[in-house]
N, C-alpha and C positions, 0 to 999 in steps of 0.2 A: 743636853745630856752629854757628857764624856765620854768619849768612846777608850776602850783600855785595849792598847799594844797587847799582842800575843808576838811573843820572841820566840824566831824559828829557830832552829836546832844549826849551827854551822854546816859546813864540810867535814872541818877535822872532828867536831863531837861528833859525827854520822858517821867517820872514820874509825874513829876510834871506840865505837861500839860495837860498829862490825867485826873489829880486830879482838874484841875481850869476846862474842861472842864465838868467833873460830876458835881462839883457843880454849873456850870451854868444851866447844862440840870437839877438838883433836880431843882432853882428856878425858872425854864420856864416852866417847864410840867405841874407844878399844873396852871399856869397863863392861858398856850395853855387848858388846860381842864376847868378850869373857863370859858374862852370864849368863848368855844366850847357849854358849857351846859346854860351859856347866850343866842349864838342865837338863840338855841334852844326852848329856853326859851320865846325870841321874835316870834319867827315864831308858837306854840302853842299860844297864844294872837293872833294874826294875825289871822290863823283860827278860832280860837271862836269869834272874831269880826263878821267876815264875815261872820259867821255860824248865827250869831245871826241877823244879818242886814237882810239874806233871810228869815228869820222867820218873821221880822217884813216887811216886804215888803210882804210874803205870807199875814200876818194879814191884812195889811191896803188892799189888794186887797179884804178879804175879810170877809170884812165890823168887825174887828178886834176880830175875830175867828182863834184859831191858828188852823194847820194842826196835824192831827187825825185820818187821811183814812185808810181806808185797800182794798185793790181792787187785780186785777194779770191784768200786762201789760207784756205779749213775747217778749222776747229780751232786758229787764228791769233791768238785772242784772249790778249791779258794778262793780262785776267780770268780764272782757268784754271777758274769755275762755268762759262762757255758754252762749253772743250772738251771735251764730252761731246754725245754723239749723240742726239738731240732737244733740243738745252738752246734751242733760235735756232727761230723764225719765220721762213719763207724762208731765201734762202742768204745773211743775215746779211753783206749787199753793197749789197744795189740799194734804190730806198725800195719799202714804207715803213718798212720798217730794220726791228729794230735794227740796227746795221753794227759788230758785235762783229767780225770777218774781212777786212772793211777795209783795203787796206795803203796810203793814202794820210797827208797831212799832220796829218791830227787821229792817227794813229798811227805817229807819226815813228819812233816808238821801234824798230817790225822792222823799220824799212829797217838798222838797226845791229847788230841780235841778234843776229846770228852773229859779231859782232867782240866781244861782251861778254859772260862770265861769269853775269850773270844779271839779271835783270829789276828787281832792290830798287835800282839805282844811280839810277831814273828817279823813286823817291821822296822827296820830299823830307822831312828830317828834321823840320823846324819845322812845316809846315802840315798839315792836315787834305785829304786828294782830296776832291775834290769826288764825293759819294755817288752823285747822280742821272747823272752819264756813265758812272763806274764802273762799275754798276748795269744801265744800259739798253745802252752801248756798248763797254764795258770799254776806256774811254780814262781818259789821266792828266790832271786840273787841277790847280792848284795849285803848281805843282811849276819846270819845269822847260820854256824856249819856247825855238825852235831859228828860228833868223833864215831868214826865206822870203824875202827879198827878195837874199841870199845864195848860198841851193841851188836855189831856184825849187822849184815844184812843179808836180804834175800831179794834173787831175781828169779825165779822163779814160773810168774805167772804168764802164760803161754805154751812153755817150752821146760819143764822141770830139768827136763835132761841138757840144758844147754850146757857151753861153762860155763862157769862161775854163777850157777842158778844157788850156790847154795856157800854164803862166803861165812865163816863162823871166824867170832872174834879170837883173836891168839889168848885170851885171859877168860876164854868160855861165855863171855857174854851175859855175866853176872855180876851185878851191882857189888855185890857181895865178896867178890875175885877180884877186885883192884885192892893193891898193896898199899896204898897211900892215899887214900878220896882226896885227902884234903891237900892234896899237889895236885893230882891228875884231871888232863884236863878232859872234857865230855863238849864243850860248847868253847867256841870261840867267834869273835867276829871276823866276817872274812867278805873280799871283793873277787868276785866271779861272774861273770856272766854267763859259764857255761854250769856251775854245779854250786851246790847247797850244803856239801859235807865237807870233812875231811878226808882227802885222798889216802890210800892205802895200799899196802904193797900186798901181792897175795900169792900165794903158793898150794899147793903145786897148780900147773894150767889144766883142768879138770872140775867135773861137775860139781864135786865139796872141796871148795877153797878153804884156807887159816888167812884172816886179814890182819896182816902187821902194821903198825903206824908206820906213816910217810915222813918217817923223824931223821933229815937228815937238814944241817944246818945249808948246806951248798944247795939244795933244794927250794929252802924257803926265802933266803936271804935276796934271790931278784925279784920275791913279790912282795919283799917290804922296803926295800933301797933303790933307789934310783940305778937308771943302768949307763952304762960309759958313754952309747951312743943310742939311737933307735934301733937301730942296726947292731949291738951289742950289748947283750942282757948281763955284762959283767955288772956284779954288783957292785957301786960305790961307798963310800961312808956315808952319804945322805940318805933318810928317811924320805921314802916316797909319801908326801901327805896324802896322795888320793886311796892307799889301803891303809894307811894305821886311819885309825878313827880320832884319837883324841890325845894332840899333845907328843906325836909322836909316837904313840902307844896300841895298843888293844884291850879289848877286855877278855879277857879268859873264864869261862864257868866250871866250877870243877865238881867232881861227881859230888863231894858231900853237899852241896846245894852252893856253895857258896862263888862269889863275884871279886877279882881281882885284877889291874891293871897294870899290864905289863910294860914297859917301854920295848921297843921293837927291837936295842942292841939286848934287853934282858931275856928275852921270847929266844932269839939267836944261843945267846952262852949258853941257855937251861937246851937246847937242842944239839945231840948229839954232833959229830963231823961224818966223815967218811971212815974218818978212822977209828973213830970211837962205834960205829954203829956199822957193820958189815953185814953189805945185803949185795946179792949178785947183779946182772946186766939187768935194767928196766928200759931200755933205751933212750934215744937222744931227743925225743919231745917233749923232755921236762926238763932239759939243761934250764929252760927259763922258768921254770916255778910249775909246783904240780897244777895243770890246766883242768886236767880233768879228773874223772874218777879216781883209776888204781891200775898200777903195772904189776905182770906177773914176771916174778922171781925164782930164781930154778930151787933156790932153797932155802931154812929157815936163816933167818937172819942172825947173828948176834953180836952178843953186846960185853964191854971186859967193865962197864962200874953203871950203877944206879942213875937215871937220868927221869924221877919222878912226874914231871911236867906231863911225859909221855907213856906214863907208868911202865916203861922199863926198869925191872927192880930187878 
């Protein structure tokens, strides 16, 4: 019987397969990672939709006042390790915390849980939560900031009489009192490690504050653009990728329900200057981007033209 030749494959044909398959994998990767931060892309829209439908379904229930509360409900946490019976130090409300139970602003989120399906629409698909509040407070960073200067809030619980136990929106905190829904924003995406919302400026320093938006372009611009040095938070012309989310951009939720994406120099022009928006001294620990909450202001702010985004009319 004859035996029949099998012909092995050269060098150069093993070479030159391996060379047509790299260049397939350089023209797919980038294609597979486009789509991949596409549906990402889709699924944050998704959630701010839905985020924004239980705000207005909380409004219309009642009588179109958006949610504001501060209270402590046990076993309240999002974190579901600290609804369990011993999991909290104290009642998990008052200091020295932790304040997993919490229902104020750093956990905006149950003022809406009962209009929404389920707790995952609060995370956001791109970023990483932030570990250490997760952790200690079972709050969301990263993710997703709900405009205070909008629904107002309340700090309240413990101490009614403190300051700012009692911060009311500049526009009354009525769905129904924004001049523009369909500019103004209520939700945006945002990178914090220390807060959940959007910061705000408040006036007077006293138990019933007026919360004004933190709408100043020199404000926001070192926490979307890269800065000169580590050491110097001036902002440069590049877009910092690690807080826009996609593409350079954000997404912004606006009170009439609806999802729109902003590039980071467009979010900057729609935001006032210094000049355009006059608010008094807040001090010098936001030179680098509002960090945390809200500074208080000796008085009310104002404004000489229309800067919708912020519902400034």
């Amino acid at each position: 019987m004859t035996r029949v030749g099998v012909k092995a494959f050269t060098l150069i044909e093993l070479l030159v397969v391996a060379a047509i398959i790299a260049i397939l994998a350089a023209i797919l990767f980038p294609v597979f990672a486009r789509a991949k931060e596409s549906a990402k892309k889709a699924v944050s829209i998704a959630n701010i939709r839905q985020i924004s439908q239980a705000v207005m379904l909380y409004a219309s229930d009642w009588n179109e006042i958006y949610p504001r509360d501060d209270g402590c409900q046990a076993q309240s946490s999002i974190n579901p390790k600290f609804n369990r019976d011993g999991a909290v130090n104290g009642d998990g409300c008052t200091p020295p915390g932790p304040y997993p139970y919490r229902m104020n602003h750093y956990s905006w989120q149950k003022w809406i849980k009962p209009y929404t399906q389920t707790f995952s629409i609060f995370f956001h698909p791109r970023w990483e939560q932030d570990p250490d509040v997760w952790n200690t407070n079972g709050e969301i960073c990263n993710g997703y900031a709900i405009n205070l200067a909008l629904t107002g809030a309340l700090n309240r619980y413990g101490n009614p009489n403190r300051n700012g136990a009692y911060r009311n929106s500049f526009l009354g905190g009525m769905a129904s009192a924004v001049p523009d829904p369909s500019s103004a924003m209520l939700f945006m995406e945002f990178v914090s490690g220390h807060i959940n919302f959007v910061p705000v400026f408040t006036t007077p320093n006293a138990n019933i504050q007026t919360a004004y938006p933190a709408a100043l372009r020199e404000l926001w611009a070192p926490m979307f653009k890269r800065w000169k040095s580590p050491d110097d938070c001036t902002p440069t012309d590049e877009t910092d990728s690690r807080r826009a989310s996609f593409a350079e951009g954000i997404l912004i939720g606006r009170v009439d329900g609806s999802v729109k994406w902003y590039h980071v120099n467009s979010f900057l022009e729609q935001t006032p200057t210094k000049n355009d928006y006059l608010v008094g001294s807040y001090g010098s620990t936001w030179d680098c981007g509002p960090i945390d909450g809200s500074r208080t202001i000796a008085g009310k702010p104002t404004w000489s033209r229309e800067w919708p985004l912020w519902a400034l009319n």
